[in-house]
Short mmCIF file of the C-alpha atoms (twelve columns), coordinates in Angstrom:
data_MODEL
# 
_entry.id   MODEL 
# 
loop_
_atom_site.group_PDB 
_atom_site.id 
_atom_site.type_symbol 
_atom_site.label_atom_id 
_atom_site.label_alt_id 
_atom_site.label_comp_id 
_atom_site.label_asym_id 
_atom_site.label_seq_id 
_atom_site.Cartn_x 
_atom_site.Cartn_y 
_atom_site.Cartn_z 
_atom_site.pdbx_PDB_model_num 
ATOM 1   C CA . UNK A 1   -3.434  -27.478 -46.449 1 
ATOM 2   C CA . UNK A 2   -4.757  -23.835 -46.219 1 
ATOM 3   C CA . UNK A 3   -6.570  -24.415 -50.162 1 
ATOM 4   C CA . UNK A 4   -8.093  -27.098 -50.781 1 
ATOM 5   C CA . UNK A 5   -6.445  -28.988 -53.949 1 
ATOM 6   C CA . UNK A 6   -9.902  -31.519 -54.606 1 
ATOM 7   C CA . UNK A 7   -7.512  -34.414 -53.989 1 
ATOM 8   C CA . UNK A 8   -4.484  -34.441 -55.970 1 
ATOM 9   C CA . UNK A 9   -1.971  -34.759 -53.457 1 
ATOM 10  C CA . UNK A 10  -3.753  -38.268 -52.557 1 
ATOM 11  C CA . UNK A 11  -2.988  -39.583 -56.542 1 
ATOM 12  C CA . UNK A 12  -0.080  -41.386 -55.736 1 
ATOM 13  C CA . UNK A 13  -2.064  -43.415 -52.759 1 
ATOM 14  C CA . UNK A 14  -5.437  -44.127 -55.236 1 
ATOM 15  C CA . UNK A 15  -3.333  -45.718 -57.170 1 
ATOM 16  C CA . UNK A 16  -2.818  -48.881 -55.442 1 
ATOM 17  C CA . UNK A 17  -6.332  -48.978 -53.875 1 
ATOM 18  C CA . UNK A 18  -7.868  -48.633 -57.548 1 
ATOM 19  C CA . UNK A 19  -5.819  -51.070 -58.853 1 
ATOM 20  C CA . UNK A 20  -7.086  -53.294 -55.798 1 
ATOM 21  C CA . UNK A 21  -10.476 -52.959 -57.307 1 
ATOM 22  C CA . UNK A 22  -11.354 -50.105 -54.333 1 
ATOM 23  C CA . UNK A 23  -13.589 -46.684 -54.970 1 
ATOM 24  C CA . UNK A 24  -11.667 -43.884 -53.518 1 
ATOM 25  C CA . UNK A 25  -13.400 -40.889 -51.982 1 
ATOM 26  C CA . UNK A 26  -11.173 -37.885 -51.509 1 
ATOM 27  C CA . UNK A 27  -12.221 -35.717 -48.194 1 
ATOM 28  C CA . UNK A 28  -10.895 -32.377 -47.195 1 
ATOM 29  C CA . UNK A 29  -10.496 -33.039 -43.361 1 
ATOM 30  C CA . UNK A 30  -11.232 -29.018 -42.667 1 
ATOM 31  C CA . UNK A 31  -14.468 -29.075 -44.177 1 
ATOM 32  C CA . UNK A 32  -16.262 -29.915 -41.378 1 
ATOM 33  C CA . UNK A 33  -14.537 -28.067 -38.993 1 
ATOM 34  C CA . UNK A 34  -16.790 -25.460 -36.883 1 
ATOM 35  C CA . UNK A 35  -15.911 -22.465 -35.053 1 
ATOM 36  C CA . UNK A 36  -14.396 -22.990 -31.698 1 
ATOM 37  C CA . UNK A 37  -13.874 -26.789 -32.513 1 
ATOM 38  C CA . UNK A 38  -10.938 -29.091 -30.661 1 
ATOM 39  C CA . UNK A 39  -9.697  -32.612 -32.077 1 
ATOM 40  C CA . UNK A 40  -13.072 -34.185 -30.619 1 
ATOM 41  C CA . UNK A 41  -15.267 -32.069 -31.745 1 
ATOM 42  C CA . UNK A 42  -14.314 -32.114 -35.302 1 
ATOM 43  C CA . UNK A 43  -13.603 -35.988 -35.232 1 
ATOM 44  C CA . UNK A 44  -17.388 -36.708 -33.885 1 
ATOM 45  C CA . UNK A 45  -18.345 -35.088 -36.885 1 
ATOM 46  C CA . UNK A 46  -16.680 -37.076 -39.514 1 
ATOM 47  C CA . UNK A 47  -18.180 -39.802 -37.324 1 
ATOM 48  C CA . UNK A 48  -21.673 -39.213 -38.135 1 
ATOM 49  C CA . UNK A 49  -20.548 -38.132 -41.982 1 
ATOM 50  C CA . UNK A 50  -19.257 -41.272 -42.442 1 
ATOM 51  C CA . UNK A 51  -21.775 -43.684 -40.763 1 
ATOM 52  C CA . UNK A 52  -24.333 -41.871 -42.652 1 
ATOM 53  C CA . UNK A 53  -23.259 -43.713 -46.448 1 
ATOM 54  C CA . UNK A 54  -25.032 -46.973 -47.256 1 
ATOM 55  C CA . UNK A 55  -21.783 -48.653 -46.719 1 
ATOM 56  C CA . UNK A 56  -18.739 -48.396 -44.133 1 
ATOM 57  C CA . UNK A 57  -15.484 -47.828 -45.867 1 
ATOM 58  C CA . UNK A 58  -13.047 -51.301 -46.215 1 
ATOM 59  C CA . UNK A 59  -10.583 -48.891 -46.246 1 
ATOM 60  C CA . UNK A 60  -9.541  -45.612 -44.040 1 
ATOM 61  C CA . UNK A 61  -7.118  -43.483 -45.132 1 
ATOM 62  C CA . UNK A 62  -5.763  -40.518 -43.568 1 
ATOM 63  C CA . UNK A 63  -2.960  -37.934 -44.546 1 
ATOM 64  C CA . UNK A 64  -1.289  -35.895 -41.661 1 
ATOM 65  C CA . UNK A 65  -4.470  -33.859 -39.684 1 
ATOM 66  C CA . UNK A 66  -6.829  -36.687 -41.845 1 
ATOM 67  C CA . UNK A 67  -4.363  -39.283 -39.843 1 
ATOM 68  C CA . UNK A 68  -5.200  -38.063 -36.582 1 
ATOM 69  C CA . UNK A 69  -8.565  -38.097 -36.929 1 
ATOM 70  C CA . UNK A 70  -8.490  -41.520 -38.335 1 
ATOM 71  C CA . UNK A 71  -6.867  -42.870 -35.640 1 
ATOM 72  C CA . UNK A 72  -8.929  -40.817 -33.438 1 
ATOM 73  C CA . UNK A 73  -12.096 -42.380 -34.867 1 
ATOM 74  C CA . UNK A 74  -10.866 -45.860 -34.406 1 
ATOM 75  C CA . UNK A 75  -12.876 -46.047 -31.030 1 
ATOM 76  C CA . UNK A 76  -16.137 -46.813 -33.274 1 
ATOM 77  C CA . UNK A 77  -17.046 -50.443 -33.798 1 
ATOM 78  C CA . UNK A 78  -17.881 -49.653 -37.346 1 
ATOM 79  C CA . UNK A 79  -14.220 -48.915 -38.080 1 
ATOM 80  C CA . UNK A 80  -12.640 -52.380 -36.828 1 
ATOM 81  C CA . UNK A 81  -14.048 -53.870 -40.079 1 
ATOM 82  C CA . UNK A 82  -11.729 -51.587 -41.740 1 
ATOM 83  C CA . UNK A 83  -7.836  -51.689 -42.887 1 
ATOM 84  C CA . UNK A 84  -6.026  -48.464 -42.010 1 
ATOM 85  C CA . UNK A 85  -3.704  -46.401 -43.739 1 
ATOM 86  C CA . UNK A 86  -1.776  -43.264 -42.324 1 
ATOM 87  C CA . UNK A 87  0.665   -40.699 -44.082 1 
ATOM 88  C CA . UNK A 88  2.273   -38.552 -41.642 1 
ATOM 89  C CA . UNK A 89  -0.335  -38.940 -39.274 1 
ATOM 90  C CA . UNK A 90  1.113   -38.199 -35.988 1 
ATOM 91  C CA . UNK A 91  -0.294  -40.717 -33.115 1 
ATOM 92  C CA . UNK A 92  0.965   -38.184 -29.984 1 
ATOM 93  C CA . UNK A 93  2.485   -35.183 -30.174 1 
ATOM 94  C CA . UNK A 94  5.310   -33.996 -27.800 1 
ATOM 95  C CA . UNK A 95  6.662   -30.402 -27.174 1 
ATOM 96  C CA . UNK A 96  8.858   -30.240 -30.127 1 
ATOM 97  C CA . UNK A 97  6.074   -31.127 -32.037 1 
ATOM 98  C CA . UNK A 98  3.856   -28.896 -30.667 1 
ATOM 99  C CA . UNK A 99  6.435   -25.906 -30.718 1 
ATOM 100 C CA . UNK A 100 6.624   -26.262 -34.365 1 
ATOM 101 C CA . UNK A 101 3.004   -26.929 -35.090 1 
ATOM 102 C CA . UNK A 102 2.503   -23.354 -33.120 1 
ATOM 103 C CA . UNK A 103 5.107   -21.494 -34.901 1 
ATOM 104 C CA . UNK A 104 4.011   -21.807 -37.987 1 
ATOM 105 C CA . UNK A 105 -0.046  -21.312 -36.524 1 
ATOM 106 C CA . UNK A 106 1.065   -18.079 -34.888 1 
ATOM 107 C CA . UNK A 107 3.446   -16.990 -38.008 1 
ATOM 108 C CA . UNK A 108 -0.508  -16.055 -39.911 1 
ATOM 109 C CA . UNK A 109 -1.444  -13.550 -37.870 1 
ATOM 110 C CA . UNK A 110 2.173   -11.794 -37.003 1 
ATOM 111 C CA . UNK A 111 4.090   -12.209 -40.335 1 
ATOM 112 C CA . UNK A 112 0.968   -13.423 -43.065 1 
ATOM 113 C CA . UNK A 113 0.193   -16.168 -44.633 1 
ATOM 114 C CA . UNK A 114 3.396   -16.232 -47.322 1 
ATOM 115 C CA . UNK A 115 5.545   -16.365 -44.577 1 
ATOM 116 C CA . UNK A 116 3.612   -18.788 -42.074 1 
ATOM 117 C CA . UNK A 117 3.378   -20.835 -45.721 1 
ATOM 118 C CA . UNK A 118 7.508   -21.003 -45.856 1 
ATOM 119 C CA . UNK A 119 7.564   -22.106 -42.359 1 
ATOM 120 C CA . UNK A 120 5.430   -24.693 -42.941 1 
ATOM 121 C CA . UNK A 121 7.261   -25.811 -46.093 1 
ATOM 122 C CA . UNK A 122 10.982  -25.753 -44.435 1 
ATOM 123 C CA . UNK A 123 9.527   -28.808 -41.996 1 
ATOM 124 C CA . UNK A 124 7.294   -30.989 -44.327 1 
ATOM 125 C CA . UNK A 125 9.818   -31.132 -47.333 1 
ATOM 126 C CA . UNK A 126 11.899  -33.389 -48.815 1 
ATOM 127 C CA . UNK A 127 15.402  -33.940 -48.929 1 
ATOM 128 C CA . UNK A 128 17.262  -31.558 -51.062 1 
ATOM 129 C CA . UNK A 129 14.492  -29.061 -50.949 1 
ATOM 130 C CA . UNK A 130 14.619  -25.516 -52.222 1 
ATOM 131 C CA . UNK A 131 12.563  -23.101 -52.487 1 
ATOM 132 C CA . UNK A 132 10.357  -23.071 -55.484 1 
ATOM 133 C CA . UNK A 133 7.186   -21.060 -57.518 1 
ATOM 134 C CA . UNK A 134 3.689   -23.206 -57.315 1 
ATOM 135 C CA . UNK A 135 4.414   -23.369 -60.837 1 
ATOM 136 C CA . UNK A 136 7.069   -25.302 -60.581 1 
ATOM 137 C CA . UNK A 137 6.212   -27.595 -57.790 1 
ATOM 138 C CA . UNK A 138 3.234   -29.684 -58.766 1 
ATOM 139 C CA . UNK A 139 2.637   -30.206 -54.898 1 
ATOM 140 C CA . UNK A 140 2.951   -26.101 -53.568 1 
ATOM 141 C CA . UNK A 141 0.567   -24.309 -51.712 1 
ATOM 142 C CA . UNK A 142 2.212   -21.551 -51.625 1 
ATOM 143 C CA . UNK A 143 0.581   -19.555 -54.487 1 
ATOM 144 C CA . UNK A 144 -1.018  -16.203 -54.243 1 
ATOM 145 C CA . UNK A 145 -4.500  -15.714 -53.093 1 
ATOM 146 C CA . UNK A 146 -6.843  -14.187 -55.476 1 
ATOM 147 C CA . UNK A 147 -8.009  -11.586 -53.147 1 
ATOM 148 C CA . UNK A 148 -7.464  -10.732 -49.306 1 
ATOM 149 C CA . UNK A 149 -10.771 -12.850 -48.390 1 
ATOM 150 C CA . UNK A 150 -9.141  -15.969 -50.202 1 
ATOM 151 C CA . UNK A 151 -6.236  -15.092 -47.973 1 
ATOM 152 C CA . UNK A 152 -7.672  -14.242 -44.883 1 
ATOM 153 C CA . UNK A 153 -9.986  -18.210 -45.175 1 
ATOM 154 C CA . UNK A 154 -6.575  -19.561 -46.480 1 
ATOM 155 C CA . UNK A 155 -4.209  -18.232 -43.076 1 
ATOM 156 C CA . UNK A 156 -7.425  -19.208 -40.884 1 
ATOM 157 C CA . UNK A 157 -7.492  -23.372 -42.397 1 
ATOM 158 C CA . UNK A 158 -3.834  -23.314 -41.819 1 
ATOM 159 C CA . UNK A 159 -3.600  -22.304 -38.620 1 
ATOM 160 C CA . UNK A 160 -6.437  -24.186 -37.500 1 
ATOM 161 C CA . UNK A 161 -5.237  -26.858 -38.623 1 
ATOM 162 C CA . UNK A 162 -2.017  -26.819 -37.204 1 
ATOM 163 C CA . UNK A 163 -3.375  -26.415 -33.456 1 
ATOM 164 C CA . UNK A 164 -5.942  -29.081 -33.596 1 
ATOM 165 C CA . UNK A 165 -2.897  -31.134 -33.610 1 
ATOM 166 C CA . UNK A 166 -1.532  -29.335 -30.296 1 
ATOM 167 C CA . UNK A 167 -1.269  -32.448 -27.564 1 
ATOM 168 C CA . UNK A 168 -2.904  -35.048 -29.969 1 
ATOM 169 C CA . UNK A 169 -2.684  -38.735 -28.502 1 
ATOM 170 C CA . UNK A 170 -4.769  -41.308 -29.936 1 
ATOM 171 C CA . UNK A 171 -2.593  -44.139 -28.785 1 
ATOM 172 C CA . UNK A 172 -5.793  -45.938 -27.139 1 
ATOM 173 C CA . UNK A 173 -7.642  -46.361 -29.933 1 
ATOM 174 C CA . UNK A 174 -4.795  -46.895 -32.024 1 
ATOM 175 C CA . UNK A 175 -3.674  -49.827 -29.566 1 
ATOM 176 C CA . UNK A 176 -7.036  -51.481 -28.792 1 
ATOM 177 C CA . UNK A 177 -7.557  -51.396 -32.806 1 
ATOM 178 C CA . UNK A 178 -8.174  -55.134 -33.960 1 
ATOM 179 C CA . UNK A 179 -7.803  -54.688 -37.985 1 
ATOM 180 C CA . UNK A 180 -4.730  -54.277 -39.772 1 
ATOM 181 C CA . UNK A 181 -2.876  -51.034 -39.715 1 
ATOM 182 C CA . UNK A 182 0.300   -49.048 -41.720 1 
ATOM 183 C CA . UNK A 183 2.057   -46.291 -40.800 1 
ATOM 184 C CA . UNK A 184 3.603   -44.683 -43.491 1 
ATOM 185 C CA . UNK A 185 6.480   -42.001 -43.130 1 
ATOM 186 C CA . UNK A 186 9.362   -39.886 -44.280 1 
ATOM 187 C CA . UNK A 187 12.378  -40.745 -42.262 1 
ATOM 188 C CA . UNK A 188 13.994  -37.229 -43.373 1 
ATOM 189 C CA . UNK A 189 10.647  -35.385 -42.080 1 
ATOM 190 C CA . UNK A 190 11.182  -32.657 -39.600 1 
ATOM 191 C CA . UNK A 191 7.433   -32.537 -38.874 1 
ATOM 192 C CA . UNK A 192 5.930   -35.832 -38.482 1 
ATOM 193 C CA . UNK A 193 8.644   -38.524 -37.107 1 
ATOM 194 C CA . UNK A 194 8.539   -41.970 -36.521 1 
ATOM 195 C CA . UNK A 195 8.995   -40.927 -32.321 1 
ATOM 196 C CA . UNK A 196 5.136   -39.131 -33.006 1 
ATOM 197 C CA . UNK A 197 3.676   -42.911 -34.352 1 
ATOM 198 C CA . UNK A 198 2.173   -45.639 -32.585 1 
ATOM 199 C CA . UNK A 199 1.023   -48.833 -33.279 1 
ATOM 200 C CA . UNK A 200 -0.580  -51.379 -31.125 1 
ATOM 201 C CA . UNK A 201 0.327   -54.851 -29.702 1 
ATOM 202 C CA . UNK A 202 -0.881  -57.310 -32.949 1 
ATOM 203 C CA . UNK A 203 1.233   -58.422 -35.249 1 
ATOM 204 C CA . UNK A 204 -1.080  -56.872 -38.373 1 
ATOM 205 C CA . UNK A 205 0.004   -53.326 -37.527 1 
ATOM 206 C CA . UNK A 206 3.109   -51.713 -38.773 1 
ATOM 207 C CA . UNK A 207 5.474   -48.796 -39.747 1 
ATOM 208 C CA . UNK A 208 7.289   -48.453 -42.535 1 
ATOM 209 C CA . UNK A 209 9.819   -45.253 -43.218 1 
ATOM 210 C CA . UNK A 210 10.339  -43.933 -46.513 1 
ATOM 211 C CA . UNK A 211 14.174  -43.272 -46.907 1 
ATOM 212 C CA . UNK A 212 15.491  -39.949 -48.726 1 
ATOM 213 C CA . UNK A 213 11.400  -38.591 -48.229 1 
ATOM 214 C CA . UNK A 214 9.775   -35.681 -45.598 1 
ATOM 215 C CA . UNK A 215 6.302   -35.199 -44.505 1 
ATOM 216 C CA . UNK A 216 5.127   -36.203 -48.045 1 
ATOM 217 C CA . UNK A 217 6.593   -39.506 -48.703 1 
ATOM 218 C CA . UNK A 218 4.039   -40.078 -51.298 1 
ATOM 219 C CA . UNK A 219 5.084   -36.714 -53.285 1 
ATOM 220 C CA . UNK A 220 9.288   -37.422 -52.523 1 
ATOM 221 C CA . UNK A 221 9.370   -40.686 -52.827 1 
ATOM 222 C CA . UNK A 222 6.104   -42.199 -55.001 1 
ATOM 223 C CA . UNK A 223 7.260   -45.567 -56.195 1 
ATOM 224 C CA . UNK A 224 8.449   -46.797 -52.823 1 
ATOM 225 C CA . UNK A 225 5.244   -45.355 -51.173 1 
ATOM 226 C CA . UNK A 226 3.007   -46.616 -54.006 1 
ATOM 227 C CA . UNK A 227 5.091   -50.228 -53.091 1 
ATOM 228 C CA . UNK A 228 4.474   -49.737 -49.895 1 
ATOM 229 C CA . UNK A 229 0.498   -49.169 -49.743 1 
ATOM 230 C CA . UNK A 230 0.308   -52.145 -52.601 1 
ATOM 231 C CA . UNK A 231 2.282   -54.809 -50.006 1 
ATOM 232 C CA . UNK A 232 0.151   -53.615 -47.085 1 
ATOM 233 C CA . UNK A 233 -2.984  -53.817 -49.811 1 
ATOM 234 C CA . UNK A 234 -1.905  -57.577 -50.965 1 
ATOM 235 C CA . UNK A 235 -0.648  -58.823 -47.518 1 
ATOM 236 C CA . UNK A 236 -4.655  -58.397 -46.110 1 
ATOM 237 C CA . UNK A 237 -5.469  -60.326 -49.408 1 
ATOM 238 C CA . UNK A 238 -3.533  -62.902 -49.140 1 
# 
């Protein structure tokens, strides 16, 4: 997301790890990224962020870009003690997925942020989607900067974020990953699809589709997502 929103798009996921008894920490994936970074570079990062805590995480979550990188970080031995959740994280991207995730990248610098923003918004949304004012969509990021610097960081997260995800594949560590594993995803998205997910060879890892959802299942379609996390949550429990 080009601002930051400290978490709230990730509410309707807590939910069922809180209820589970689990802390939740909320990361922005971007904020480690460095000038001149790739995929690797950013995901070797969060590595040593995250080893450095007194405890690994039971739990690793990841939404879209935070999905790649989780499944990118799943070559660490510290993460196989883990469960792992992904929303719209794509697994391998092909050329339609990389033609999009360009268009809307290059759209910041030729047509501005506002426009690379509606781009952006005509692929991740829902069914039945129109367009709307931030102040009427609880989950819009398409509200005015305060100034030309806001906008200027804002266009420069966005499309950074969309071309770390140029030629992603994570498949190997996503295949050779021993814990339990759900991919969660909009079966309406025109971003993200099923075709970009991939699971490995045990019988713990899965994908489910949210019907009549996009890119954000969890914001189109919260109870069956919120039923969804809670079954994966209470199937490892059982």
């Amino acid at each position: 997301m080009p601002r930051w929103d400290h978490g709230t798009f990730f509410r309707q996921v807590a939910g069922p790890l809180l209820t589970s008894g689990h802390r939740v920490t909320v990361y922005d994936t971007l904020s480690l990224l460095r000038e001149g970074d790739d995929l690797k570079a950013l995901v070797d990062r969060w590595a040593a962020h995250l080893v450095s805590g007194a405890d690994s995480p039971d739990v690793l979550a990841g939404n879209a870009l935070g999905g790649a990188v989780v499944q990118a970080l799943l070559t660490h031995d510290w993460t196989h003690r883990a469960r792992v959740l992904l929303l719209s994280g794509p697994t391998v991207a092909d050329d339609e997925l990389n033609t999009k995730l360009e268009r809307i990248a290059a759209a910041v610098g030729a047509q501005g942020l506002s426009a690379a923003l509606h781009l952006k918004e005509e692929v991740v949304r829902g069914p039945g989607w129109e367009p709307r004012t931030a102040s009427r969509h609880p989950h819009s990021t398409t509200a005015a900067p305060a100034s030309s610097r806001e906008e200027e960081w804002a266009g420069r997260r966005l499309s950074a974020g969309m071309r770390l995800l140029h030629d992603v594949d994570v498949r190997e560590p996503v295949r050779d990953f021993p814990g339990p594993l759900l991919h969660v995803y909009g079966e309406q998205s025109l971003l993200v699809q099923r075709k970009h997910l991939a699971t490995g060879p045990r019988p713990q890892h899965h994908c489910v589709g949210i019907p009549q959802a996009g890119m954000r299942p969890h914001a189109d379609q919260p109870a069956l997502t919120k039923e969804a996390v809670a079954r994966f949550l209470g199937a490892e429990e059982s």
